[in-house]
C-alpha positions, 0 to 999 in steps of 0.5 A: 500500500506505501509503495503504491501511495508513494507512486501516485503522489509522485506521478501526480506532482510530476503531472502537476508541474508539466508546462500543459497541466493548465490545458488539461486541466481545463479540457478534462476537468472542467464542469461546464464542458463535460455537462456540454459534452455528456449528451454526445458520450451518451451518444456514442455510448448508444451507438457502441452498444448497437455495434456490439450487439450486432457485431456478437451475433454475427461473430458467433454465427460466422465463427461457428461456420469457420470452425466447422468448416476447418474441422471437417474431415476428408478430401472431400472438404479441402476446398472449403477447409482450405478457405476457411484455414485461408480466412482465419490466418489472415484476418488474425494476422491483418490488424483490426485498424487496417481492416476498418480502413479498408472496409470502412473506405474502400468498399463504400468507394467501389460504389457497389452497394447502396450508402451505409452508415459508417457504424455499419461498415465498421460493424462488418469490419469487427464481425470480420476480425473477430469471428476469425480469433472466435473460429479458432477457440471453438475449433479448438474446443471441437479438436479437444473432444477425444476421439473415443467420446465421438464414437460413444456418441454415435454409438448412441446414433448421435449424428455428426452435427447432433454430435457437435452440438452436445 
């Protein structure tokens, strides 16, 4: 607890004799431009709960099909296998800025679709991103059944997807 007390009272008398304190203090800590400025946060807090909501769903619908995908079995399935394994490596390499740019800026600059809201374009960028890292957590998780409770399961006449889904 002392060494902690002892390195705020530092960090706050360094930030105190700073040449800007006075800027900042005036920006953040004054009353009358965060009473200005609140109905504006409450704005963007509403509009950041609507892309999460959206964004989730999308993501665990999209995820579950990736992951489904890069854990089907057979030669069959090296096409669809492929892309999904394709998809998840690069949307977990590609950083989630770039990704928004691109989305954000250059779909809407091809003129293929109607005028969307920014949030839209940004919600399909996160939903992009995101449902690659979820694919291969619950890739994992299928991975991760052993081998012997699959075939306990069909022993039960379980399907493979009635399978998947217990």
């Amino acid at each position: 607890v002392t060494s902690t007390v002892a390195f705020v009272a530092v960090v706050w008398v360094v930030l105190v004799n700073t040449p800007g304190w006075e800027d900042v203090k005036y920006t953040f800590f004054n009353w009358e431009i965060g009473k200005d400025a609140f109905p504006s946060i409450l704005e963007g807090l509403w509009l950041n709960i609507r892309a999460l909501f959206f964004a989730a769903i999308g993501v665990a619908v999209f995820g579950t099909l990736l992951a489904v995908l890069r854990s089907l079995r057979g030669p069959v399935w090296f096409p669809l296998r492929a892309l999904a394994t394709i998809y998840v490596d690069m949307f977990r390499g590609v950083p989630v800025l770039i990704v928004l740019f691109l989305v954000g800026f250059g779909i809407p600059a091809l003129d293929i679709f109607p005028r969307m809201d920014a949030a839209v374009w940004g919600t399909i960028s996160i939903t992009l991103c995101y449902s690659a890292y979820v694919a291969e957590v619950l890739r994992a998780g299928i991975e991760s059944v052993h081998s012997s409770q699959r075939i306990a399961a069909r022993s039960l006449g379980l399907s493979h997807g009635k399978t998947l889904r217990m």
